[in-house]
Each structure stands twice: as structure tokens, then as C-alpha cells.
C-alpha positions as CSV (number, residue, x, y, z in Angstrom):
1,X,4.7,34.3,38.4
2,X,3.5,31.7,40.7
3,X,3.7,27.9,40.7
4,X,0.4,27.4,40.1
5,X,0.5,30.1,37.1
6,X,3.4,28.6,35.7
7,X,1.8,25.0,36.0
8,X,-1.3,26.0,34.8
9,X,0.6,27.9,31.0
10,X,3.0,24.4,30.9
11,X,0.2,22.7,30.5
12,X,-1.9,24.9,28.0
13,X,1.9,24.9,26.1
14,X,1.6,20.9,26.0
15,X,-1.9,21.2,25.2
16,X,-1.2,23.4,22.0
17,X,2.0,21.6,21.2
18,X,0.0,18.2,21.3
19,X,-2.7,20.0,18.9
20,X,-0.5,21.1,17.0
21,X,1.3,17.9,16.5
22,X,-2.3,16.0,15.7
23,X,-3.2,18.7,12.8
24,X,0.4,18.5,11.5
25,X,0.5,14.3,11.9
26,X,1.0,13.7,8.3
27,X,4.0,16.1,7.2
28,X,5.9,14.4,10.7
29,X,5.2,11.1,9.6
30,X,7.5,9.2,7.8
31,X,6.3,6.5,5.6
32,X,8.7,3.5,4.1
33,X,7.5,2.5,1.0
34,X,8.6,-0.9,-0.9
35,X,8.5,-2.4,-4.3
36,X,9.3,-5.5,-6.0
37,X,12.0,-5.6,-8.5
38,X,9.8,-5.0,-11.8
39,X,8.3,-2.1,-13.9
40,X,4.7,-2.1,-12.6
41,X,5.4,-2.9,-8.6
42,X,8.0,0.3,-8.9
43,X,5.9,2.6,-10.5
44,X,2.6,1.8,-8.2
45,X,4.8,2.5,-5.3
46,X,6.4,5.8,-6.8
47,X,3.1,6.6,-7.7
48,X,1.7,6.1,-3.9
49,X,4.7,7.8,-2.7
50,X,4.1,11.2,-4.3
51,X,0.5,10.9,-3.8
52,X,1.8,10.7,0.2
53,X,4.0,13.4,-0.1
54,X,1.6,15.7,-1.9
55,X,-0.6,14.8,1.5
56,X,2.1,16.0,3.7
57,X,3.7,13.0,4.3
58,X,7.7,12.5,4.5
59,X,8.5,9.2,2.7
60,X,11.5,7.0,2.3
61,X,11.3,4.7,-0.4
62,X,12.7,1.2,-0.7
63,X,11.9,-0.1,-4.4
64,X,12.6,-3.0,-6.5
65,X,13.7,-5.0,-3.0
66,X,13.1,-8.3,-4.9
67,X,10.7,-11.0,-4.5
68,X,7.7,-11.5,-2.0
69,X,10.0,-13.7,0.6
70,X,11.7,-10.0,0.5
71,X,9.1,-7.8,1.2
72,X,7.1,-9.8,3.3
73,X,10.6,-9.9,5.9
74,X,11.3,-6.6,5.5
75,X,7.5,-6.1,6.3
76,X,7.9,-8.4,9.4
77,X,10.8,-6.7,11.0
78,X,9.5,-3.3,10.5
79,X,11.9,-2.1,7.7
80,X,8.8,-1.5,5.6
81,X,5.7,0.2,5.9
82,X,3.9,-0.4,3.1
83,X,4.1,-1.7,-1.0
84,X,2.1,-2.9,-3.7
85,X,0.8,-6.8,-4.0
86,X,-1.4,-8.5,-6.2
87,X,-4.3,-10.9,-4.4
88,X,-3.6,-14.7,-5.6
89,X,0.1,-13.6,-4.6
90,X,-0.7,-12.9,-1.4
91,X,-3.2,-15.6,-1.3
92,X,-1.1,-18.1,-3.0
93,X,2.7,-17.6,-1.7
94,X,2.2,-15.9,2.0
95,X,-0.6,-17.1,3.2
96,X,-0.5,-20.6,1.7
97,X,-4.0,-20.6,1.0
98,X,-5.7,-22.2,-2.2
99,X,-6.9,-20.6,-5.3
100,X,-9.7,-18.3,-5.4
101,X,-11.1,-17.5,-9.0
102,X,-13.6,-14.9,-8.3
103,X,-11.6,-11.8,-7.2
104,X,-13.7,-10.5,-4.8
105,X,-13.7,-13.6,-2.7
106,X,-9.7,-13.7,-3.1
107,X,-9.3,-10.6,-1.6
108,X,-11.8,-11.0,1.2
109,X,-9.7,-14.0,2.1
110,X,-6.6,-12.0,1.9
111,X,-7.7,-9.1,3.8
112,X,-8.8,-11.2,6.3
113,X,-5.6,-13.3,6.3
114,X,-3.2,-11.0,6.6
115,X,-4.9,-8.9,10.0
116,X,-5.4,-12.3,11.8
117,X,-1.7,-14.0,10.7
118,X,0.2,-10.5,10.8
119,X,-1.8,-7.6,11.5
120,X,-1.2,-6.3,8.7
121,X,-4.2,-4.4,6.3
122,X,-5.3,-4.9,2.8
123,X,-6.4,-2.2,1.5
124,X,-8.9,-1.1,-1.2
125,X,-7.9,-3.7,-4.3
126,X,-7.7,-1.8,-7.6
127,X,-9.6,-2.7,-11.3
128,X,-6.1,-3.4,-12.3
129,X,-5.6,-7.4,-13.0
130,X,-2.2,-8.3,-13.6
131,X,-3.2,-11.9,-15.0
132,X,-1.5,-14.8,-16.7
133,X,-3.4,-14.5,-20.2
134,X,-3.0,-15.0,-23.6
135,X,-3.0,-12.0,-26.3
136,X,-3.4,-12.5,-30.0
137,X,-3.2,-9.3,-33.0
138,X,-6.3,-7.1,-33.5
139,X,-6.7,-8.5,-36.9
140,X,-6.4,-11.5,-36.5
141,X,-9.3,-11.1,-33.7
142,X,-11.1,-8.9,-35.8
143,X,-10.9,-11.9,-38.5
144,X,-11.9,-14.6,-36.4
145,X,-13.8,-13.6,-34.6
146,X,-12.2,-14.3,-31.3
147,X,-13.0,-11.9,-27.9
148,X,-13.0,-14.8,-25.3
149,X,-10.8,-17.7,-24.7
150,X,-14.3,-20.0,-25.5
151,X,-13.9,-17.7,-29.0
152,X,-10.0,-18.7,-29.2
153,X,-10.8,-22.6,-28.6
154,X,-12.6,-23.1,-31.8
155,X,-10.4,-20.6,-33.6
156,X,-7.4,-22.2,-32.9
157,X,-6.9,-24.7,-35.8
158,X,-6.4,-21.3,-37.9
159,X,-3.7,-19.6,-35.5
160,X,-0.1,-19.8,-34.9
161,X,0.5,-19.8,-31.1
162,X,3.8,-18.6,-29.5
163,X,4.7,-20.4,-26.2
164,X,6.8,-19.8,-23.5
165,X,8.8,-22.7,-22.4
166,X,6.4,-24.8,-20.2
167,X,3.8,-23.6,-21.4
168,X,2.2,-26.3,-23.5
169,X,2.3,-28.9,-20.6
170,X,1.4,-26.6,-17.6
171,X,-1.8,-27.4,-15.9
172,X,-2.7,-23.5,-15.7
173,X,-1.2,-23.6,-19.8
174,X,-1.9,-25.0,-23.2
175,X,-2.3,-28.7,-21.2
176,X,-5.4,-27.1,-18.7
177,X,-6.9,-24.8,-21.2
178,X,-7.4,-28.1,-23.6
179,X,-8.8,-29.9,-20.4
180,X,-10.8,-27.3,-19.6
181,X,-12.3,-26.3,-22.8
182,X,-11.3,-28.7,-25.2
183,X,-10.3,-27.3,-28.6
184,X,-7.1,-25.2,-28.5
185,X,-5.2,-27.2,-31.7
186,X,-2.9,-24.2,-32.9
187,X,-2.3,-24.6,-36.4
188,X,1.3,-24.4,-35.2
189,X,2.8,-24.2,-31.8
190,X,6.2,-22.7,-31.8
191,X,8.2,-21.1,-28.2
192,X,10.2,-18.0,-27.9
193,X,11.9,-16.5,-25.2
194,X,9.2,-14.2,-23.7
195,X,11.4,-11.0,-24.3
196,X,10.5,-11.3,-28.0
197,X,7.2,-12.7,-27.6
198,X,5.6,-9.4,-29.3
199,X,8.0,-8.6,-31.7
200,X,7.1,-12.3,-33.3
201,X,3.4,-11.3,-33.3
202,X,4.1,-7.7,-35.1
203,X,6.7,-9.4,-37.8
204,X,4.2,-11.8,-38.8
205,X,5.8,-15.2,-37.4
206,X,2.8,-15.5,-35.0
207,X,-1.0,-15.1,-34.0
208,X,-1.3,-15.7,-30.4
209,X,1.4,-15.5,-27.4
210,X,1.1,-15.9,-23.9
211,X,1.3,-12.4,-22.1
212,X,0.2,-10.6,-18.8
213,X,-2.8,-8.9,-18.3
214,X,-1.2,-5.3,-18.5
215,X,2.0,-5.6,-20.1
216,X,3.2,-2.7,-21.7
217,X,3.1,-3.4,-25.2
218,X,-0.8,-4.0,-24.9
219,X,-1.2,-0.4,-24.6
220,X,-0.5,-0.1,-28.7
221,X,-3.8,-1.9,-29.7
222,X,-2.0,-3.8,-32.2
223,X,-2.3,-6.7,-29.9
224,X,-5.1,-7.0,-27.4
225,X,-5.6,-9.5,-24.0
226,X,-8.3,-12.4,-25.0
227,X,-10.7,-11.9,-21.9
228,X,-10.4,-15.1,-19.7
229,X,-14.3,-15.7,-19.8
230,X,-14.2,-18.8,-18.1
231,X,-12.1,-17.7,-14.7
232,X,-9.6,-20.5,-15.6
233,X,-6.3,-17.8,-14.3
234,X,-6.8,-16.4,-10.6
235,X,-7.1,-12.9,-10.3
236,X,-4.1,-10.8,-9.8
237,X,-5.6,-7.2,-8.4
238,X,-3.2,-5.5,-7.3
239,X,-4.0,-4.2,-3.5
240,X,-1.6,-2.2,-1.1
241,X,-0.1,-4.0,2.2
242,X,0.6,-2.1,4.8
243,X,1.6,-2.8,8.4
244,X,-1.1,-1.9,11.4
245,X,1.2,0.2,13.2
246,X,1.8,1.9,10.5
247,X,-1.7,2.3,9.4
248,X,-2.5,3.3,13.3
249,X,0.0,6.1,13.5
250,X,-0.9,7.7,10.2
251,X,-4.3,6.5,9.5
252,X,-4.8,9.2,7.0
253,X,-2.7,7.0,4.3
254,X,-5.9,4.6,3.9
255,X,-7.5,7.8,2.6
256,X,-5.1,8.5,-0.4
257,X,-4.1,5.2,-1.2
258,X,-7.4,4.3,-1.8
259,X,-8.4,6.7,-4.3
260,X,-5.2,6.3,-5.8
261,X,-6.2,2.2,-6.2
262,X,-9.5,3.0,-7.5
263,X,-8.3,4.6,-10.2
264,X,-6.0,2.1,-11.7
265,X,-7.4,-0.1,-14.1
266,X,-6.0,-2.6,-16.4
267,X,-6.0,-0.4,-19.3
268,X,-4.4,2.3,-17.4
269,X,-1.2,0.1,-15.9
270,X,-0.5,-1.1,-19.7
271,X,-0.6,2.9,-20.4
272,X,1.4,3.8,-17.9
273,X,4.0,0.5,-17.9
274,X,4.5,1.7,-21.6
275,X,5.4,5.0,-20.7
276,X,8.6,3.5,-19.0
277,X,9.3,0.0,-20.7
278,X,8.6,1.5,-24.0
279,X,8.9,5.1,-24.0
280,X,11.9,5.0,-22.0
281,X,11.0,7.9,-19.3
282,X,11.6,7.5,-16.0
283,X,9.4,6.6,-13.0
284,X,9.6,9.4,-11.0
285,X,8.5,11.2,-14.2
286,X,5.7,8.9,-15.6
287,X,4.1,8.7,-11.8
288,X,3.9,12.7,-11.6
289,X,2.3,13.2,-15.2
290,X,0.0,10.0,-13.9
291,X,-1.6,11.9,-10.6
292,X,-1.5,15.5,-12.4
293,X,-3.8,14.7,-15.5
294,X,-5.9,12.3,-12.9
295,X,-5.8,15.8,-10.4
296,X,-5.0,14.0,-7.4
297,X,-2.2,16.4,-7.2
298,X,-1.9,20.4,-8.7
């Protein structure tokens, strides 16, 4: 064969190896994913993580690193590709910006934040709002007719609240609610460590306690969130973070990561954070079941 014959199948071989390479990008791309250390920043992550891998990605996972200061180092120095936040924390603790109360402004701020201070992407934000709130037992709701926390104000003087400690002086607690809205004189005021905080609403010794927007034991009914009608918490949405390299090489992950967010809704974290908190099965487990009956995968 002659030179230029040989030259001329090396470079149809490169040509059909490069090809090749671009069509097969996402099973040869490996993707780190992170988590903080708690039930719902896990299972988001395991949840993202098989939704990767079902798109022919290879992952390594990285979960329940810790805190923010964690993640956001390990997201610096390229040990981490991508993991689940929620906006005001990324507005609030890494990009030192004030509070936003209306959620769609508090994301624009962060997805603009983080490309100009790390180029880094936000991605689609979910429903999901993993608030500071207060919850109080169907019944009692029902009775009372309380929905709102303008409906818990005047409702008060005839409910037992249980407090975490702090929370009847904090500014974003008992203290601002009553500046905020006036009102808010629980019949009694009386604080529990927050790991019993339900379990003294269901045995009677409470009304109200102070919760988060989709903790687990929400997803019984017994006890329902008070919707925050006047914006007085920020918005927690929870939106993935992932590094522009990263996003660059395998821009494909947008794609799946984003449907995965826009079906995850408050409701449906409680569901599924019950599933392992309460339930007791295991993430890899609850995450699977979560993407089958939502037929992102077969």
C-alpha cells in the first residue's frame, strides 16, 4: 500500500474513532456526584446518579461529604462534579448575598452568581421547597380553621406550640413572626429537642411545632406544613450545581437532571424522605422505585 493510501485510511480510522467517541460520549464520561450529610441531599443525588447511569453515564459518587464549606471545596478543586443545593443556601452562605423572598428572583441571582464568581451552572430549580416552617395536626387545622400562617396568628391563643431551642427569640422565629404579623400568643409555649418534635404532636402534648418544609413525617397527613402566605422564610428550592467543565464535556447531563428536578415537588421529597427515615429502606432502593414509577428509567 502506498503512503499516501495509508495516510489517507489513518485518517478515515481517526475520523471514525472520533465519531465514534462523540455518539458514545456519555457511557465514557465519568461523572462525580456529591451530597451533603442528610437524608434528602443523599437521596437527590442517588436519585441523579442512576438517572446518569441509566443515560450511559459512568458515575462515582461522593455522598453525605458534610456541610456546604465541604462541597463547595471539593467543587473548587475539582474533586466534584456535581450535587444537590437549595437557593437561599447558595445565596445566603457562598455567595454572601442577602435574602431573596420570591424564589424566582433567588435563583436568578444564584444562577447568575455562581457562573460569574466560579463558573459554575445552576441548573433547572425544582417545586421542591425545603423551608423553615411551622406544621400543626390536621385536626386541629381542620378545627380552627388555620391554612396560612395569617390563619395561625389569630388561632394561636387556642394552640400549644412546640419550640425548638431558640426559637421563640429568633428574628426569623416566634420573635419576627409576632413583629411581622402580630398575634402568635400560643396558649402554651413549651421546647423539645427537635428529634421528638412529632411524636409530641401525635401523643397529644402539642398543636403546632416548628418543622421543614418536606420532612418526612409530613408525608402521613396527620400533620400538615402551614403555608407561609406572607413570604416571611426564604425559599429553599433545591437546584443542582455543577461545575462548567464538567457541564462542557458532557453537556448531555443538563438534559436529565432537569427533568429529573422538574419532577420533584414538595409533596414528593416528604414521600420519598419517608420512604428512608421512616420506612427504613435504603437509598439506593427508594431512588430506583422513585425513577421507575416516574418512567424516567424501564
Amino acid at each position: 500500500m502506498s503512503k499516501k493510501a495509508i495516510a489517507a485510511v489513518s485518517v478515515l480510522l481517526a475520523a471514525s474513532c472520533l465519531f465514534a467517541g462523540l455518539a458514545s460520549g456519555a457511557a465514557k464520561t465519568k461523572v462525580v456526584i456529591g451530597s451533603k450529610d442528610f437524608t434528602e441531599s443523599i437521596l437527590i443525588s442517588e436519585i441523579f446518579a442512576q438517572a446518569l447511569e441509566s443515560s450511559g453515564f459512568e458515575v462515582d459518587r461522593k455522598q453525605a461529604l458534610g456541610g456546604t464549606a465541604i462541597i463547595q471545596a471539593a467543587l473548587m478543586a475539582g474533586d466534584l462534579d456535581l450535587y444537590p443545593e437549595y437557593t437561599s443556601t447558595a445565596l445566603l452562605t457562598v455567595l454572601k448575598e442577602t435574602p431573596d423572598f420570591d424564589p424566582k428572583s433567588a435563583y436568578a441571582k444564584v444562577k447568575s452568581g455562581y457562573a460569574e464568581k466560579f463558573g459554575m451552572t445552576a441548573l433547572d430549580m425544582a417545586p421542591l421547597n425545603n423551608s423553615q416552617g411551622v406544621a400543626i395536626r390536621r385536626e386541629i387545622a381542620l378545627k380552627y380553621g388555620v391554612k396560612t400562617l395569617t390563619d395561625l396568628s389569630a388561632a394561636a391563643p387556642n394552640l400549644r406550640l412546640c419550640a425548638t431551642p431558640e426559637f421563640e427569640e429568633r428574628p426569623d422565629g416566634l420573635a419576627g413572626l409576632k413583629a411581622r404579623l402580630g398575634g402568635f400568643e400560643f396558649k402554651s409555649v413549651r421546647v423539645f429537642d427537635k428529634g421528638i418534635k412529632y411524636e409530641v404532636l401525635r401523643n397529644g402534648e402539642a398543636d403546632v411545632n416548628v418543622c421543614f418544609t418536606t420532612d418526612a413525617h409530613l408525608a402521613k397527613g396527620d400533620i400538615i406544613a402551614v403555608e407561609d402566605d406572607i413570604s416571611f422564610w426564604p425559599p429553599y428550592n433545591m437546584v443542582p450545581i455543577i461545575r462548567g467543565d464538567a457541564l462542557k464535556a458532557s453537556p448531555g447531563i443538563a438534559e436529565v437532571l432537569n427533568r429529573i428536578s422538574a419532577a420533584l415537588d414538595s409533596a414528593t421529597m416528604q414521600a420519598l424522605n419517608a420512604r428512608v427515615d421512616l420506612d427504613g429502606k435504603e437509598y439506593r432502593e427508594v431512588a430506583g422505585t422513585f425513577l421507575k414509577e416516574k418512567g424516567f428509567v424501564k
